[in-house]
VOMAR-620849 format. One record per residue (C-alpha): x, y, z; residue in three letters. Coordinates in steps of 0.1 Angstrom, whole numbers. Each point is the difference from the previous one (the first is absolute). Example, Ala and Ser with C-alpha at 12.3 -4.5 7.8 and 13.67 -1.06 7.14 Angstrom:
<pts>
123|-45|78|ALA
14|34|-7|SER
</pts>
This chain:
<pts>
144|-245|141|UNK
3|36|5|UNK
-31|16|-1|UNK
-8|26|-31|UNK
-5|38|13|UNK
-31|19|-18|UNK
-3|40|8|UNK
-30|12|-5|UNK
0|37|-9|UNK
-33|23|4|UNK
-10|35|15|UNK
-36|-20|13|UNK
17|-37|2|UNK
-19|-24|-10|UNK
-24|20|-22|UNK
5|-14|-35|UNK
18|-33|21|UNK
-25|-5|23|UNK
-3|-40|-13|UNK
30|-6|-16|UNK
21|12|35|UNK
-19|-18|26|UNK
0|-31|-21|UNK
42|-1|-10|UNK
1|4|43|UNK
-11|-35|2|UNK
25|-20|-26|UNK
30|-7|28|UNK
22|6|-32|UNK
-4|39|1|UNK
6|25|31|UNK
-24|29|-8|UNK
7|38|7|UNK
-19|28|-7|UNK
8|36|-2|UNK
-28|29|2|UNK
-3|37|12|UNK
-2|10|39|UNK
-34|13|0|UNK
-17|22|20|UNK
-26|1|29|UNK
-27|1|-27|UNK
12|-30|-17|UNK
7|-24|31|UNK
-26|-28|-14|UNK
29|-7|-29|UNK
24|-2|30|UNK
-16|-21|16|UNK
-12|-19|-28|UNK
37|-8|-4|UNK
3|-20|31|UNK
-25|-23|-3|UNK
16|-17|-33|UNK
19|-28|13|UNK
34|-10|-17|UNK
11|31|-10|UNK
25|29|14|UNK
-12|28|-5|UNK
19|32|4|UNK
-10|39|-13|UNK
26|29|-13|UNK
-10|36|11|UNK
-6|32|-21|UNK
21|30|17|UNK
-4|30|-22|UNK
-23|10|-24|UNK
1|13|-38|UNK
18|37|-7|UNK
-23|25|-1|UNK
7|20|-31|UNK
13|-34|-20|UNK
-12|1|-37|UNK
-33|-16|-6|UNK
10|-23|-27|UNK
26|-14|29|UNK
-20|-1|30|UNK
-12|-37|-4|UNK
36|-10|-7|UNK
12|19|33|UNK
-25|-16|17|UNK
8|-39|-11|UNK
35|11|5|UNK
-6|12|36|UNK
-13|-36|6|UNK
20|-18|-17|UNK
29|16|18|UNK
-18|-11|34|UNK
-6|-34|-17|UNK
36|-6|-9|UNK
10|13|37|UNK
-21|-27|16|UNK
15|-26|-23|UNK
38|6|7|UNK
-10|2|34|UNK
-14|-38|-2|UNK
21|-13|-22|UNK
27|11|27|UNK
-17|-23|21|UNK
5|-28|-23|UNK
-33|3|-24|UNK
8|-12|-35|UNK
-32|-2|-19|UNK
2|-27|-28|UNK
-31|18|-16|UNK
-22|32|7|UNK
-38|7|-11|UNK
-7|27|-2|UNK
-27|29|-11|UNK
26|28|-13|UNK
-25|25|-10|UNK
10|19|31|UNK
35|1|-9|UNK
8|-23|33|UNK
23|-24|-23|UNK
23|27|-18|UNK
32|-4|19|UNK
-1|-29|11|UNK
20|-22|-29|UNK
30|23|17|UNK
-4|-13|33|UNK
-10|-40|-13|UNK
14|-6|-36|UNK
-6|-34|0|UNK
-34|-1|5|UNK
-28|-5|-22|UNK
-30|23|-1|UNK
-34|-12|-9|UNK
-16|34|-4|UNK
-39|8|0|UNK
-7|18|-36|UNK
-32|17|6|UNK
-7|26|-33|UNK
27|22|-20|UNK
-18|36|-9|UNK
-5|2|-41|UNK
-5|42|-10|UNK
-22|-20|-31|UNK
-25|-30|-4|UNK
-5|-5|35|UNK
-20|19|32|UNK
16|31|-6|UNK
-18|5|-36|UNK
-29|-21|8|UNK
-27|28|12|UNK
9|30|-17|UNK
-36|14|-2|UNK
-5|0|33|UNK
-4|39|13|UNK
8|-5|37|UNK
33|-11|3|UNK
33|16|-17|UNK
13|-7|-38|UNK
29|-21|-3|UNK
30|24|-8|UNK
37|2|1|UNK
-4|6|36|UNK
-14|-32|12|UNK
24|-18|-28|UNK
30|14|12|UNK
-12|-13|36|UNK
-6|-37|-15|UNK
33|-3|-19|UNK
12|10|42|UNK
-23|-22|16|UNK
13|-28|-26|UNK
36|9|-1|UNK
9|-18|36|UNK
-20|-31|-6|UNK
20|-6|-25|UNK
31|-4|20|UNK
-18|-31|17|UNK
-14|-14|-33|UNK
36|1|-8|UNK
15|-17|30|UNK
-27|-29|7|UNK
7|-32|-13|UNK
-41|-7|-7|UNK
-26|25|3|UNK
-38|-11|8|UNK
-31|13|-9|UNK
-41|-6|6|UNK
-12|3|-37|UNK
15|-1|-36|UNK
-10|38|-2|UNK
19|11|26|UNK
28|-18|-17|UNK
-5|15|-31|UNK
6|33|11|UNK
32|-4|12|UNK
26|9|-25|UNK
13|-30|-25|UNK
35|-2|13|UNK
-17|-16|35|UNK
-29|-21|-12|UNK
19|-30|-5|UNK
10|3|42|UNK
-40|1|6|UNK
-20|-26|12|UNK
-34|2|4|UNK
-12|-18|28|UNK
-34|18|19|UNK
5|10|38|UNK
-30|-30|3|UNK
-36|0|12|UNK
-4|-22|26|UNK
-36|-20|-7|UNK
-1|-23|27|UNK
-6|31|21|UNK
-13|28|-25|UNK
-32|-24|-11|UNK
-36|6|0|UNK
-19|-3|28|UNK
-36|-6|7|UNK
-16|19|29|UNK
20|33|-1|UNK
-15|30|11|UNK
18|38|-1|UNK
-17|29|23|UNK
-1|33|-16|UNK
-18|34|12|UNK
-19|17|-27|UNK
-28|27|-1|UNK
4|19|34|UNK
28|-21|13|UNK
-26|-31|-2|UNK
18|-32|5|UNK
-13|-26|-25|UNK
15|-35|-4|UNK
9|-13|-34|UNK
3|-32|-19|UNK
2|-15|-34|UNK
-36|0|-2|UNK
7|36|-5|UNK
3|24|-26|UNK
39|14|2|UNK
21|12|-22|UNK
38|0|11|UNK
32|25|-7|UNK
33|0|18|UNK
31|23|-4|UNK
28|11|23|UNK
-15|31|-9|UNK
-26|11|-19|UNK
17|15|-37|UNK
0|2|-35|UNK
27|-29|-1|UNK
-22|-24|15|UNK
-30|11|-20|UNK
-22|18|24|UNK
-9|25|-25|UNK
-15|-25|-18|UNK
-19|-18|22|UNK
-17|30|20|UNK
-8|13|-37|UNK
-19|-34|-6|UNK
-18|-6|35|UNK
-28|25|-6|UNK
-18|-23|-31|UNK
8|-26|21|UNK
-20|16|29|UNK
-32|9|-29|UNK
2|-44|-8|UNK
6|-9|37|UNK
-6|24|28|UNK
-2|-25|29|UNK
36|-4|-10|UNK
30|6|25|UNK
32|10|-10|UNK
26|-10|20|UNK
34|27|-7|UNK
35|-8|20|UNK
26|23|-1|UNK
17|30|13|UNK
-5|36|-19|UNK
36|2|-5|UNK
25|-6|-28|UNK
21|-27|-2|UNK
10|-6|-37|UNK
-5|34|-23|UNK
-1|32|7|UNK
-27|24|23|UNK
-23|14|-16|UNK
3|37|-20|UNK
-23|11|30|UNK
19|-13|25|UNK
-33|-15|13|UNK
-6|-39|4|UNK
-9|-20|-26|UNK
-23|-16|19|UNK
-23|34|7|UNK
6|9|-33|UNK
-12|-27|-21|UNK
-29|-6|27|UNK
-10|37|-6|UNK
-1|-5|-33|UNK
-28|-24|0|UNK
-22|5|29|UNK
-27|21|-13|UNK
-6|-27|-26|UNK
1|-29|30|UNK
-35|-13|12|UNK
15|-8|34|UNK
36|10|11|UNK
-8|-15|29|UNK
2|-32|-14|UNK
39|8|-6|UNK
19|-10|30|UNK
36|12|4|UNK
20|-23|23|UNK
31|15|-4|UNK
22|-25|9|UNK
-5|-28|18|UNK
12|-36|14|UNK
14|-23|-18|UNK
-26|-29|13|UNK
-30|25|-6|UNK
15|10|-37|UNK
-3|-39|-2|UNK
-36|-4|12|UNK
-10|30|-25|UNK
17|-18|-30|UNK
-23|-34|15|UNK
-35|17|3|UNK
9|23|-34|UNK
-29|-7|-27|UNK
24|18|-28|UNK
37|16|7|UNK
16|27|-27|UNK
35|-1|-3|UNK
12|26|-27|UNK
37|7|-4|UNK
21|23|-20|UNK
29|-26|-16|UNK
16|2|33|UNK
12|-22|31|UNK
-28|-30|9|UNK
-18|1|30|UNK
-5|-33|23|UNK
-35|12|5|UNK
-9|-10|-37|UNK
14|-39|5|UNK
-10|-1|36|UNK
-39|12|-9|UNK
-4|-24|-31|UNK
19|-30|28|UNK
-36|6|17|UNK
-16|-7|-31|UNK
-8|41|-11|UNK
-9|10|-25|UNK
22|27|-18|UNK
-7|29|-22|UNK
38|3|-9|UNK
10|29|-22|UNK
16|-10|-35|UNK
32|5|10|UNK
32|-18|9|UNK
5|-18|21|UNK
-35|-8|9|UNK
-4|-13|-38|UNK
28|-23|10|UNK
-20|-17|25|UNK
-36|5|-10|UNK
-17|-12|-31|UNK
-28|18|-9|UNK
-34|-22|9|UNK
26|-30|10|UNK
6|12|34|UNK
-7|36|1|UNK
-18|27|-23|UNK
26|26|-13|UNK
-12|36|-13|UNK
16|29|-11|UNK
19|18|29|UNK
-15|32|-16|UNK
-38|-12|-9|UNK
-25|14|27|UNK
-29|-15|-18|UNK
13|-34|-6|UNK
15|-1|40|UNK
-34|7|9|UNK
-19|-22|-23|UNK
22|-30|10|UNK
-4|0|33|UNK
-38|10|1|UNK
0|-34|-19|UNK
20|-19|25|UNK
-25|17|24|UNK
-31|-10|-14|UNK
15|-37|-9|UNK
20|-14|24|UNK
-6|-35|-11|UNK
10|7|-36|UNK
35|6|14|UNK
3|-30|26|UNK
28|-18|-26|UNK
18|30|-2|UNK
3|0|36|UNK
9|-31|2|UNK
28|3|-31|UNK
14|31|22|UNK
11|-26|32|UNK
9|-20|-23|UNK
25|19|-16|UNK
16|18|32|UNK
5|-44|7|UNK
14|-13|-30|UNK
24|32|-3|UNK
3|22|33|UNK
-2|-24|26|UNK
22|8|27|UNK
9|-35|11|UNK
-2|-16|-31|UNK
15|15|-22|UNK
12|38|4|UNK
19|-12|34|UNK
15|-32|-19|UNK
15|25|-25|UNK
14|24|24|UNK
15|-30|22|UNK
16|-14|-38|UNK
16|36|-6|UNK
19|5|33|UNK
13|-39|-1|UNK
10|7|-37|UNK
20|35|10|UNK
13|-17|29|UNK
12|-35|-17|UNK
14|19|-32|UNK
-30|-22|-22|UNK
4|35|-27|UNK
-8|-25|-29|UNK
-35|-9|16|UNK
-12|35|3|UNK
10|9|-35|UNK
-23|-31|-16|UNK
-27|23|21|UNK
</pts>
């Protein structure tokens, strides 16, 4: 039987596909491909990354010019997805001149890799990853309007969304099935594509992510002191890609200093760059993260007791989450982060904003606490609570790893679902996905 051919379509292959990809490899029904960006010197661990999976072909398209200098802002995005997708399709005529003929591609188009490509293969299906679709109202753009650092929402910035949005929708348009991590996400999207959505999570693998006894993290503190830590500690956990409003930061360095008056042996444990990734830079133009830090440090006992990581390895992010006595994860209505499902996997505790989609995974004193994204007071009082009673909260830990189990596990079911998708695009089963 002649084997079916799966292209797999991302700038930083395997990134969202990092399960899903390797696992396809080993059914000896399916040649895997992948297709990802020619990186440069600084990115050679992704390179190299690549060789190791076994079972899969990989091959990378280049970028050879750059976006027009003087382009209108409200089409420089589009240039730029254009530019790749031009180099995208380029790569693809040149394999399928070599015979390539994929029977299905997955793909992440949010990089605008997948525009062309229904020209170049118009008989293949496209599974596309449907991450979030920008709303101008009800969403994360009108969520924190009272906050003075960062700009208003304006025509400005909507004109930019309806951009940013406008190519996606040529994808949305073209895939045969869409998928998505969380019902949010999939409510954003406009109605004419929710019925192409499945929501199926990326997956949290728990036979791995679990919690383990013993774990100690080495941190350097008051004059570059190293100090060892454990769970017998008192540590109080945040992680962003970068420290900003989006994310809550604001809120949580606004809340740490009655934290510090109930428990000032506490250490607080803050990952992240001082960066922006999602909104916009600050009015000031300076970081977020000095910013909001400024803000509160003549009312802190100790700011030594704050410890900036930055960013840092994926194992020690882990061992952080392990040896974490309460972790904060606050959230505009906005894109979930795996750090929320991973940390409550190790049996965290979470003080998760009122928000989707964390409401869509937590219930409040079920297995999490939930406060309001904007109350200092009540972020504070929660976790000086969880603080000062960690055995009043042992079921709660408990119900968190329990959740991820029953419905995030990688192996059990969030892989199982993926795995049903690309046999039901591939087979033509279209009735069985609709009764889903």
């Amino acid at each position: 039987m002649k084997k079916k051919i799966i292209l797999f379509i991302h700038q930083n292959f395997p990134a969202q596909f990092k399960s899903l990809a390797p696992h396809l490899s080993l059914n000896k029904d399916y040649a895997i491909y992948s297709l990802s960006l020619k990186k440069n010197r600084e990115n050679k661990e992704l390179d190299e990354s690549l060789s190791s999976m076994e079972n899969i072909t990989h091959y990378q398209y280049e970028i050879t010019r750059g976006s027009t200098g003087d382009i209108h802002v409200l089409a420089a995005e589009f240039e730029a997805k254009m530019i790749r997708a031009e180099a995208v399709a380029k790569k693809c005529i040149e394999l399928k001149e070599k015979g390539l003929q994929p029977d299905l591609i997955i793909n992440h188009p949010g990089w605008g890799e997948i525009y062309l490509l229904k020209d170049v293969w118009p008989d293949t299906k496209f599974l596309s990853y449907f991450e979030f679709y920008y709303n101008t109202k009800g969403s994360d753009i009108d969520f924190d309007l009272g906050e003075k650092n960062h700009p208003k929402p304006g025509f400005d910035l909507f004109a930019k969304l309806r951009a940013r949005n406008a190519p996606g929708m040529m994808s949305y348009l073209e895939s045969d099935k869409l998928i998505c991590p969380t019902e949010f996400q999939k409510n954003t999207a406009p109605d004419e594509f929710r019925d192409k959505i499945r929501v199926i999570h990326d997956g949290i693998d728990t036979s791995i992510i679990k919690p383990v006894e013993g774990i100690s993290v080495e941190v350097k503190i008051k004059n570059q002191i190293k100090v060892s830590l454990t769970k017998k500690d008192k540590i109080v956990t945040f992680i962003n890609r970068n420290l900003e409003p989006y994310r809550g930061y604001h809120s949580f360095m606004r809340s740490i200093p009655e934290i510090q008056k109930k428990h000032p042996d506490a250490l607080f444990l803050i990952i992240g760059g001082d960066k922006v990734s999602y909104g916009a830079k600050s009015i000031s133009g300076e970081s977020y993260k000095n910013i909001y830090f400024n803000e509160v440090k003549d009312d802190l006992i100790d700011p030594n007791r704050l410890l900036f990581l930055g960013k840092v390895e994926y194992d020690n992010l882990l061992k952080i989450l392990s040896i974490s006595s309460a972790h904060i994860y606050l959230t505009y209505p906005f894109v979930l982060s795996w750090s929320m499902l991973e940390a409550m996997a190790l049996e965290n505790i979470i003080i998760g904003s009122k928000t989707e989609p964390v409401e869509e995974i937590i219930t409040d004193n079920k297995n999490g606490l939930l406060v309001d994204f904007f109350n200092t007071n009540q972020i504070s009082k929660t976790v000086n609570d969880v603080l000062a009673n960690p055995d009043k909260y042992q079921s709660i830990r408990k119900n968190a790893r329990k959740t991820i189990i029953s419905k995030y596990d990688l192996n059990k079911v969030c892989l199982p679902e993926q795995i049903k998708l690309v046999e039901g695009l591939l087979n033509g089963w279209r009735q069985f996905f609709w009764r889903h």
